[in-house]
C-alpha positions as CSV (number, residue, x, y, z in Angstrom):
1,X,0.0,0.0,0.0
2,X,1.6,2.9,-1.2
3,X,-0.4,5.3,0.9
4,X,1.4,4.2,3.7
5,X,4.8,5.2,3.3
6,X,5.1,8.4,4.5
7,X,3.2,7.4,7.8
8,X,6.0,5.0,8.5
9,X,8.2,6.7,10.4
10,X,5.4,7.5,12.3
11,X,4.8,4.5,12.7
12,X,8.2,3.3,14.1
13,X,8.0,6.2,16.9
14,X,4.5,5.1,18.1
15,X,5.2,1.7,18.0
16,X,8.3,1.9,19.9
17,X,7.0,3.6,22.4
18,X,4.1,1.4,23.0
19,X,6.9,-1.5,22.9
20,X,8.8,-0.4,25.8
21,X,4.8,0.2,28.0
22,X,3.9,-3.0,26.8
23,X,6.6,-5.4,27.7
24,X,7.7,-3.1,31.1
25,X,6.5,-5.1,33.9
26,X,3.5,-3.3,35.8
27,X,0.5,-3.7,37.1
28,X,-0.3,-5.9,33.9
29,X,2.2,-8.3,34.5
30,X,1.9,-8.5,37.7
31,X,-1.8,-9.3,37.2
32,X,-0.8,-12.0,34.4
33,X,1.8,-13.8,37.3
34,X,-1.3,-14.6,39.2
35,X,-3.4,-15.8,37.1
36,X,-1.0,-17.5,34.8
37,X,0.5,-19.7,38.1
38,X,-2.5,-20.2,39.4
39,X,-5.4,-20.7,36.6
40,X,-2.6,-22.1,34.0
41,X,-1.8,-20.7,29.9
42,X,-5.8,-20.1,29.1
43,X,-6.7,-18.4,31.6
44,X,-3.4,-16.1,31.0
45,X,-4.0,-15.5,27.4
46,X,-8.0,-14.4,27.8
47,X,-6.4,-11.6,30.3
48,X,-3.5,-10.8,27.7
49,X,-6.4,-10.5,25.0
50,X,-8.6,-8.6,27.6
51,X,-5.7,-5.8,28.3
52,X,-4.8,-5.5,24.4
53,X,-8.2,-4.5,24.0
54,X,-8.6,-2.2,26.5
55,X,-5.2,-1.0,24.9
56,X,-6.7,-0.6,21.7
57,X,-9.7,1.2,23.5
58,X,-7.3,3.9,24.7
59,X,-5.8,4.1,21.0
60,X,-8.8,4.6,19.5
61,X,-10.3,7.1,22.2
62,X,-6.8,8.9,22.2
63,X,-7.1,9.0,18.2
64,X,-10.8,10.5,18.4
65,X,-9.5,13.1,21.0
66,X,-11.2,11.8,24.0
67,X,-7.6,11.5,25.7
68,X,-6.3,14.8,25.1
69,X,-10.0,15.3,26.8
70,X,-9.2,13.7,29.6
71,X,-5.9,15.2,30.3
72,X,-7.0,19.0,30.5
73,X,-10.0,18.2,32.2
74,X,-8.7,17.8,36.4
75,X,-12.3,16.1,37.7
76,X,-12.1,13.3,34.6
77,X,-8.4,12.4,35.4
78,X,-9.2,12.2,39.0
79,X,-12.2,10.0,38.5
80,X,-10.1,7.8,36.9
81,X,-7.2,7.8,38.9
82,X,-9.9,7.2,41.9
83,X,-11.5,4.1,40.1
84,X,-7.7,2.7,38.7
85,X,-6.6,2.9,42.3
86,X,-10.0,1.1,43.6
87,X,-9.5,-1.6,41.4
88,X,-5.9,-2.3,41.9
89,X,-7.3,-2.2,46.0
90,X,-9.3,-5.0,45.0
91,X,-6.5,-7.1,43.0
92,X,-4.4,-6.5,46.4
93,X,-7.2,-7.9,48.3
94,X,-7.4,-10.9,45.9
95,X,-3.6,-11.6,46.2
96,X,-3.3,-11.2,49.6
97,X,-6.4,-13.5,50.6
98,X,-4.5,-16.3,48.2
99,X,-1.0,-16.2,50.9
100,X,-2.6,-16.1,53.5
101,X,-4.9,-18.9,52.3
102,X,-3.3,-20.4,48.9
103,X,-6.0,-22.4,46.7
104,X,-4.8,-26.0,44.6
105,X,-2.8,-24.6,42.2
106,X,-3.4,-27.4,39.5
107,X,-5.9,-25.8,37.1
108,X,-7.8,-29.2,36.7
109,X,-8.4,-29.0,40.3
110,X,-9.1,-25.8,41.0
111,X,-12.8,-24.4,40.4
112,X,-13.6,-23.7,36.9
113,X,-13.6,-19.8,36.0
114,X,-15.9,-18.3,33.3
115,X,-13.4,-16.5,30.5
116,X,-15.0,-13.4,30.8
117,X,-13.9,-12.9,34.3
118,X,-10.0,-12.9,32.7
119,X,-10.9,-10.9,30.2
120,X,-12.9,-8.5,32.3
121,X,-9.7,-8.1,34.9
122,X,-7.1,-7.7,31.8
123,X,-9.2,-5.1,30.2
124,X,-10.8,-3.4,33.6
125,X,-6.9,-2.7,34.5
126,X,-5.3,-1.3,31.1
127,X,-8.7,1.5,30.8
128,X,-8.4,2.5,34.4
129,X,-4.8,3.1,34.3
130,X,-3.7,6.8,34.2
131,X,-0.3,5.4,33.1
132,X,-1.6,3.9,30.2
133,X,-3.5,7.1,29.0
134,X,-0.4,8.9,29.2
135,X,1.0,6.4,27.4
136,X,-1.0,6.8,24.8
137,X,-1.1,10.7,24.8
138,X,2.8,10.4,24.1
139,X,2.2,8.4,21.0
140,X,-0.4,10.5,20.2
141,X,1.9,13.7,20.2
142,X,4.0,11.9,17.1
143,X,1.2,12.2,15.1
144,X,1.8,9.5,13.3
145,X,-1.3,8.8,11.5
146,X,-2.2,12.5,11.8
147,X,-4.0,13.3,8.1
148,X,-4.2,9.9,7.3
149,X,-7.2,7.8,5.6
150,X,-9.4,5.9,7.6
151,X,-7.3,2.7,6.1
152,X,-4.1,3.4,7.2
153,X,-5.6,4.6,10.6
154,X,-7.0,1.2,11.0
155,X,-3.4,-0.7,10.3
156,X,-2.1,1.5,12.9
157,X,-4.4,0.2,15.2
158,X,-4.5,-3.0,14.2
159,X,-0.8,-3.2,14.6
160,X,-0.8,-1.9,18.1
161,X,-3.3,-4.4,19.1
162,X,-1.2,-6.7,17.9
163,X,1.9,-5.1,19.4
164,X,0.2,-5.1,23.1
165,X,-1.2,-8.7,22.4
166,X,1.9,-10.1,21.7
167,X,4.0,-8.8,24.6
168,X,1.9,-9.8,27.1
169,X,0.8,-13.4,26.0
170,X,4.7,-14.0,25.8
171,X,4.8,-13.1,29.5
172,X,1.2,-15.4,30.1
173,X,3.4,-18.2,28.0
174,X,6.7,-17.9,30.2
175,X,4.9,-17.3,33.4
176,X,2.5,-20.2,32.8
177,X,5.5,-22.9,31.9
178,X,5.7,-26.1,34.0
179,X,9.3,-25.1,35.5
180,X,8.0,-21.5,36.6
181,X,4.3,-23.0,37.8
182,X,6.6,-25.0,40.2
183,X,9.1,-22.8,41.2
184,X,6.3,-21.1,42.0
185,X,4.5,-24.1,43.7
186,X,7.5,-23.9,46.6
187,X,7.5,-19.8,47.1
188,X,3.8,-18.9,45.9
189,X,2.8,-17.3,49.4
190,X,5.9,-15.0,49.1
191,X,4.8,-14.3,45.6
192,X,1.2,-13.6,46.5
193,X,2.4,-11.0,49.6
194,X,4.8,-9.7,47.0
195,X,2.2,-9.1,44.4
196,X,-0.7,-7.6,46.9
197,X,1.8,-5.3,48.1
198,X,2.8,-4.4,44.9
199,X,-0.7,-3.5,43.9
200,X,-1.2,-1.7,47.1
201,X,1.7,0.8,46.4
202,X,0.9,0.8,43.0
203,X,-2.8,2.1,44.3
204,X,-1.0,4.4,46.5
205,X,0.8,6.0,44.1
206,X,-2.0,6.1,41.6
207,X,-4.1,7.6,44.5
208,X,-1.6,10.4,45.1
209,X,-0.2,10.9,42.3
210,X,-1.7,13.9,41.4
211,X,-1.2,15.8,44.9
């Protein structure tokens, strides 16, 4: 497609950027550790599918402007800073509750879990993340589909979905492997303290971030 040359280096900028937020371990990760040593590879990639869409929800929202919305307006961002920090709150709780009381960590043994709960978590977390909309308001600012036809906007999209998709089902794969699912059988309470008070600073922060 011919059109699309000129938008590549565009392209490359956004892309990269989006790279580095996407692999980074964060609140995402740490989400996908739980679930992907506990519930097993599944369950992991319907939460990694669940966060690249509510990635591509913030692309899309940033492209139409709402972002740039959100960003001058003080009460929006602090709505959403007050419902990021809630949820992370209750993925602390969930963590927690799990050292202090660790369930069977064989999936076949464990209660069965509806899919839409994963994907419901994964995407709940990326669209209440402040982080992630300022993520995107940075690849917004290279403009890199700026002018462009609605076909090229929608390979730009469709190549950050895939871009968020891929990096964090590769850390669902690794963290769901037999050799880390035990490694992690024999620490999994230090893990689960680690990660609810990781998602308790990471409220904090979130919750005071913009005092």
């Amino acid at each position: 497609m011919p059109e699309i040359i000129p938008y590549l280096p565009g392209f490359i900028a956004a892309y990269a950027i989006l790279l580095v937020g996407a692999s980074s371990p964060g609140p995402a990760v740490a989400m996908l550790v739980g679930i992907a040593t506990n519930q097993g590879r599944g369950p992991a990639m319907v939460a990694s599918l669940g966060i690249a869409v509510g990635s591509m929800t913030l692309n899309i929202l940033t492209l139409l402007g709402v972002g740039l919305l959100l960003s001058q307006a003080a009460w929006a961002i602090s709505a959403l800073r007050v419902i990021g920090a809630a949820y992370l709150v209750y993925l602390a709780y969930g963590a927690l509750r799990k050292a202090f009381n660790p369930p069977k960590l064989t999936p076949e043994d464990m209660a069965p879990r509806a899919a839409w709960r994963h994907f419901t978590h994964g995407y709940l977390l990326q669209v209440t993340n402040p982080k992630a909309v300022a993520f995107w308001l940075a690849i917004a600012s290279v403009g890199a589909v700026k002018g462009a036809g609605l076909g090229v906007t929608f390979l730009f999209v469709a190549g950050a979905f895939a871009i968020s998709l891929g990096c964090h089902a590769a850390w669902g794969l690794a963290l769901s492997a037999r050799p880390v699912r035990a490694a992690y059988a024999r620490v999994r309470r230090g893990i689960e303290a680690l990660l609810g008070g990781f998602f308790l600073f990471a409220a904090f922060k979130l919750a005071t971030s913009g005092r």
